[in-house]
N, C-alpha and C positions, 0 to 999 in steps of 0.2 A: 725213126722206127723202121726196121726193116720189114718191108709188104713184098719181100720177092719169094718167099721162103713157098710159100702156098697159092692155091687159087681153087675159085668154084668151077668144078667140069665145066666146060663152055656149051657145052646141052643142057644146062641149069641156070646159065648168067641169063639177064634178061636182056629181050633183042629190043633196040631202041626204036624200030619200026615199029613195037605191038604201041606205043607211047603218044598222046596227044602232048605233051613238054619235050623240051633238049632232057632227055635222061644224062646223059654223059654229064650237062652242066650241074644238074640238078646233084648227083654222084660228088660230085668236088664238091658240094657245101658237108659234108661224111669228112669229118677230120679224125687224124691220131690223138691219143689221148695217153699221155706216159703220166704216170703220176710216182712220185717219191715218199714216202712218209716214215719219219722217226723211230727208231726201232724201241723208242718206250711209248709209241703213240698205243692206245686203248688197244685199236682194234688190229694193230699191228700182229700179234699173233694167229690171229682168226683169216686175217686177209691178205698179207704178206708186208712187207715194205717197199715193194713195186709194183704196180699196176699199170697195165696196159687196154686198151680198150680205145672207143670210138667216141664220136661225139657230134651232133649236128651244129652249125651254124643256123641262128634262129632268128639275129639279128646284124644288120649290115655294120654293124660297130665292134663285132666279133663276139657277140655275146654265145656261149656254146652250151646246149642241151646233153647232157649224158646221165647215164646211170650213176645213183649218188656214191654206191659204196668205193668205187675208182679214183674218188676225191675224198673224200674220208678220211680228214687230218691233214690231210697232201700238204705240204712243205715246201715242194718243187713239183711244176706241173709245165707240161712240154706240150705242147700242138704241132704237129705235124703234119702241111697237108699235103693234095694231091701231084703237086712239082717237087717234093721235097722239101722245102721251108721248112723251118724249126722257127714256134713261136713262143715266149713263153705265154703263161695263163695264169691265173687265181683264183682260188676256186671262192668264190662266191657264198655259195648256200647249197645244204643238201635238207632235205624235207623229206622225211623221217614217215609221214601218213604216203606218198605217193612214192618216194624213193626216186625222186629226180634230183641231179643233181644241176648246177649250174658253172660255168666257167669263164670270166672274164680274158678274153686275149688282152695283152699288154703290150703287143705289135699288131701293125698293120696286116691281116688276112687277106683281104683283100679278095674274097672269095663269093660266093653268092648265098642268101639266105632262104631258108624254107620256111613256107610259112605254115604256120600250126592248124591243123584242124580241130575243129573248135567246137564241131557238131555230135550227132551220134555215129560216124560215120567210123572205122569202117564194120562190115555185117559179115557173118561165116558165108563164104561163099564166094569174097573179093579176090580180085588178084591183085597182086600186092610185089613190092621189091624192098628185103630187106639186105641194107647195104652197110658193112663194118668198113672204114678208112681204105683206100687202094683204088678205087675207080671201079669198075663192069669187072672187075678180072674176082673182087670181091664182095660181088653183089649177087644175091640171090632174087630167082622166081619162087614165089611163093604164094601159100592161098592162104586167106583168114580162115582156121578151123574151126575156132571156137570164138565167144563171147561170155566169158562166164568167174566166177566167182574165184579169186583163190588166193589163200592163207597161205603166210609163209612160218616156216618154226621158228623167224625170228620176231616175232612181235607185230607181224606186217598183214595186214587184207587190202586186196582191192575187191570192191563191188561186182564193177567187169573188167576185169584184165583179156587184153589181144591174146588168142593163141594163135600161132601160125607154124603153117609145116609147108615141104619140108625142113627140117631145123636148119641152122644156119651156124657154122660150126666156131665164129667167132663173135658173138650176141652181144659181150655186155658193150653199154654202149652205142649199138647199132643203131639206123635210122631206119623205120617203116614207113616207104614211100608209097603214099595211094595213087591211082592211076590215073591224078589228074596233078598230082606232083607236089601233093601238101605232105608234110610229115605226120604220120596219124600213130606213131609211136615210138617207144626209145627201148630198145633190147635188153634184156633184166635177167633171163637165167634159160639153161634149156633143161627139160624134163621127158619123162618117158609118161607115156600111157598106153592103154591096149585099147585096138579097135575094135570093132564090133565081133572079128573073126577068134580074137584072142594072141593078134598076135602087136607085140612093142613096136610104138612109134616113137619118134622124139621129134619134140615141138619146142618153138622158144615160146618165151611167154615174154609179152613185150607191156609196159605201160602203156595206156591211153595219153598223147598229148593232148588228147580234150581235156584233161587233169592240169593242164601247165598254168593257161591262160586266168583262170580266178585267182592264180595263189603268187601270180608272179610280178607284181607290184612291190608285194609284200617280200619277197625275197628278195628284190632288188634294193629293197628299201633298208629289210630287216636280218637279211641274210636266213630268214625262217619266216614262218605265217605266223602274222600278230594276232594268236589267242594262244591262251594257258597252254603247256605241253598235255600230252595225253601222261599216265601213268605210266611207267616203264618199270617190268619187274628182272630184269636179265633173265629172262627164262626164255629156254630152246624147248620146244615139245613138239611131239610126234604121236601122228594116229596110229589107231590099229583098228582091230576088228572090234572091240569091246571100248575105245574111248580115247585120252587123252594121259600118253606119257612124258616127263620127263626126261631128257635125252640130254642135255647139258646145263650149263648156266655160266653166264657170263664172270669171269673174274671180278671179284668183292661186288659185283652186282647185288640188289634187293634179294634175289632170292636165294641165292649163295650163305648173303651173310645171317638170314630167315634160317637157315638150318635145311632145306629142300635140298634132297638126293636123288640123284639120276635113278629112276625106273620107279619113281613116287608116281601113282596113276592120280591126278586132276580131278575130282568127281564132282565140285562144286566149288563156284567163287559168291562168296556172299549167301543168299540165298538160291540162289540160280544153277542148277544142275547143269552138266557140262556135256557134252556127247563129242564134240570136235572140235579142232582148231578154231575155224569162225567163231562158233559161241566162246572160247574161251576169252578171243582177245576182243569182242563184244563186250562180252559180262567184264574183264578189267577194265575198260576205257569206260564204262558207265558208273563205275565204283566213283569217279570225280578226275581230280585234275592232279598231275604228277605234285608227288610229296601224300597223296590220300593214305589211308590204311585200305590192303585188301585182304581178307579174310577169304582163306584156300580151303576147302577141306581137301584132307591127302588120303588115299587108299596105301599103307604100307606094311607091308609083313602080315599080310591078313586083316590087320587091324585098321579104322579110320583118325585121322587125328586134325585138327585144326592148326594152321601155320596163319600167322598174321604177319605181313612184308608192309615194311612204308616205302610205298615205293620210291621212284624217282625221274626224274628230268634227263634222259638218254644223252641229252648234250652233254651234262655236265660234269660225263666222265670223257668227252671228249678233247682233244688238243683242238685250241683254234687255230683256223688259218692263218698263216706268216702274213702280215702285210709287207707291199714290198715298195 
């Protein structure tokens, strides 16, 4: 993977005096992430059939922490670290409620491991280094903005999701280094918001690795967390001032083959009146366990109508990983 291409100002790289750890060493466990996938894999039109991105080492056996959608089907998967080595990888498990992905190396790394933070740590206010594959030249200072709540239009919440500014222009993937040198999260998208003045900021938004350690047994084990799937309807939606729209849906998805058209407004799942993203993917995952019936009310053409979706199990429009 070429890392010469770019770099962070070097009045924005972190100085490894401000550091109670070797930052530099701590930086190499931050590897490349190339990933390949099928160009009839699901999500191949949605994500591309290349992927680039980062990934931490998590474990001294090469086990490697990234952002799930980067491996997502992956067929061929390449680790690259900070001397240049090319390793390959297999991806493992991606978990679908947190969006971590996993990565076994199938060469020796030989690189050092970080270890997960596992508390509530970190708090708006920390100083923080988030680091994408390349050493300090691709590492950013940064400060924890937020702790707080946030829905993705693909079917995703987190409780509290990292926000940190400022953004970091190569995210997914990344590794959020706390100031005592644990990894306190894995870099997932960047976003805009306005601050108090009115004016756009952009922030990534990072998982919590305090999310890793309960579930990660079970993806070692199971390549996913041993209980039922949630409900999965292929539905993309977007807020607005007035609620919850329709914005796309996944190919022959549940809500696709339901008959649901983009700019359908969401007013109600089941009995449960709907206002935003949260509540909506709340009220489906309480409806029961993938394969339920969930019963939509739709706002369209003026008029209201009832859609009933059986949903489904998100995996199982997915390609599995090559064993190799």
């Amino acid at each position: 993977m070429d890392t010469s291409e770019w770099e962070i100002p070097p009045e924005l790289q972190p100085d490894p005096s401000d550091y109670g750890f070797d930052l530099d060493q701590a930086l190499t466990a931050v590897v490349g992430v190339k990933a390949m996938i099928p160009p009839d894999g699901f999500t191949a039109q949605t994500l591309g059939t290349e992927r680039i991105g980062s990934g931490v080492v998590i474990r001294s056996d090469g086990l490697v922490a990234t952002i799930g959608y980067l491996v997502t089907e992956a067929e061929t998967i390449w680790l690259t670290t900070h001397d240049g080595r090319a390793v390959p990888g297999h991806a493992l498990a991606y978990d679908f409620e947190t969006g971590f992905g996993l990565i076994q190396a199938l060469g020796r790394l030989n690189l050092p491991a970080l270890k997960l933070e596992d508390g509530k740590a970190p708090r708006p206010g920390d100083a923080a280094v988030l680091a994408s594959a390349g050493g300090r030249r691709h590492a950013l200072r940064c400060t924890v903005a937020a702790r707080q709540e946030f829905a993705g239009y693909w079917e995703y919440l987190l409780e509290e999701a990292i926000f940190t500014a400022p953004a970091h222009p190569s995210w997914g993937g990344a590794g959020l280094i706390g100031g005592d040198g644990r990894l306190l999260g894995i870099g997932s998208l960047v976003m805009q918001q306005q601050d108090g003045k009115g004016r756009r900021i952009d922030l990534n938004m990072v998982v919590p690795a305090s999310l890793l350690p309960p579930i990660l047994d079970d993806l070692l084990a199971y390549g996913r967390v041993n209980r039922p799937a949630r409900p999965w309807l292929g539905l993309y939606a977007t807020e607005d001032e007035t609620g919850v729209v329709v914005s796309s849906m996944a190919r022959n998805g549940p809500a696709q083959q339901a008959g649901l058209e983009e700019g359908d407004r969401v007013v109600a799942v089941g009995g449960t009146r709907i206002g935003d993203l949260p509540g909506l993917w709340r009220a489906v995952w309480a409806s029961g366990n993938a394969g339920c019936r969930v019963r939509l009310t739709i706002a369209r053409d003026g008029g209201m109508q009832e859609v009933v979706l059986r949903s489904a199990d998100r995996r199982a429009f997915l390609k599995a990983p090559r064993l190799h």
